[in-house]
C-alpha positions in Angstrom: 0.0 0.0 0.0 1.0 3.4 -1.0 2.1 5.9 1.6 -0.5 8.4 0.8 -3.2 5.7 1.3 -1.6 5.0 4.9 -1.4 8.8 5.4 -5.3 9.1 4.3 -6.1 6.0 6.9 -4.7 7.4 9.4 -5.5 10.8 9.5 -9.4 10.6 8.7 -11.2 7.7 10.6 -14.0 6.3 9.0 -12.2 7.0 6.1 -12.0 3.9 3.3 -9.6 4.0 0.6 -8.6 1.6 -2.2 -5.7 2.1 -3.9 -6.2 1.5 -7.8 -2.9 2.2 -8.9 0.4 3.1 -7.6 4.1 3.5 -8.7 7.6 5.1 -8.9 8.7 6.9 -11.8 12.2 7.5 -11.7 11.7 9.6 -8.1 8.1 11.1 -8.3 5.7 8.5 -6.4 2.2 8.6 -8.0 -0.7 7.3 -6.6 -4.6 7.1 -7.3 -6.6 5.7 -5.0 -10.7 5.4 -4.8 -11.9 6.9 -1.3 -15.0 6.1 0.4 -15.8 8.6 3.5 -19.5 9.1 4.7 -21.0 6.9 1.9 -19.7 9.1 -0.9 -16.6 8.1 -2.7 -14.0 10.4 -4.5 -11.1 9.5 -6.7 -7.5 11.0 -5.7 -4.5 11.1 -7.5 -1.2 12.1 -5.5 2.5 12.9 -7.2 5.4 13.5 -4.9 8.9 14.0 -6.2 11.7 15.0 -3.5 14.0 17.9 -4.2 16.7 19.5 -2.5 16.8 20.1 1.4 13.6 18.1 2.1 11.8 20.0 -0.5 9.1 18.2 -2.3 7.3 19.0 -5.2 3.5 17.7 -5.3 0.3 17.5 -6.9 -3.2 16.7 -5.9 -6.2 16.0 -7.7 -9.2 15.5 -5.9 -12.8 14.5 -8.1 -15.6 13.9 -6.4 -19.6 14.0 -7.6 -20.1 17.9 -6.9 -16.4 19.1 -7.1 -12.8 18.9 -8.4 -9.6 20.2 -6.4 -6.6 20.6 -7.7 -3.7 21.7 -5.9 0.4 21.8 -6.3 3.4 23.2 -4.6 6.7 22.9 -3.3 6.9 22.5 0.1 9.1 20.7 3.5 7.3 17.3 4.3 4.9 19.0 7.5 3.7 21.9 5.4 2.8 19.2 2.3 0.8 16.9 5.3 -1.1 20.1 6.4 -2.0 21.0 3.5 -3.2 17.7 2.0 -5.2 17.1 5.7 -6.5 20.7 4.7 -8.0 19.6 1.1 -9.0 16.4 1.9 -11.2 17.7 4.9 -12.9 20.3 2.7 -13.9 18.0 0.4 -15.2 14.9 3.2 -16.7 18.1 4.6 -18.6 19.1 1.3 -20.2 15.4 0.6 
C-alpha cells in the first residue's frame, strides 16, 4: 500500500480508501486511489517527487460528484501533510 493511502487511513477515521494504482517513476511517487468517506466516494491522485533540502514537489487531484480540487506546490514534508489534511477535509466536509 502506498504511503498516501496509509497517510489518508490514518488521518481521517472512518475513512475507506482503495488504492487503484500506484508506482515510482524514476523519483516522483504517483498514486490514485478510490476513497469512500461518509457513503460518498471520490477518486484522488497524489504525485510526490523529492528535491533539494527536504523539499518536495507535489500534486493533488481531488474529483468527487459535486467538485474537483486541484492543488500543487513545493513545500518541507509538514507543510505538504497540512495542506493535504486541509484539502482532503474540505472536500469529506462538502459530501
Amino acid at each position: 500500500m502506498g504511503e498516501f493511502a496509509e497517510m489518508l487511513r490514518r488521518e481521517f477515521s472512518g475513512l475507506e480508501a482503495r488504492e487503484i494504482y500506484s508506482t515510482k517513476l524514476g523519483d516522483r511517487s504517483v498514486e490514485i486511489l478510490e476513497v469512500d468517506a461518509k457513503g460518498s466516494r471520490f477518486l484522488v491522485m497524489f504525485q510526490d517527487e523529492p528535491k533539494k533540502r527536504d523539499l518536495h514537489r507535489w500534486s493533488l487531484i481531488i474529483t468527487s460528484a459535486n467538485n474537483t480540487r486541484t492543488i500543487q506546490g513545493m513545500d518541507k514534508l509538514d507543510t505538504l501533510k497540512m495542506r493535504i489534511k486541509e484539502n482532503v477535509r474540505a472536500i469529506i466536509e462538502g459530501l
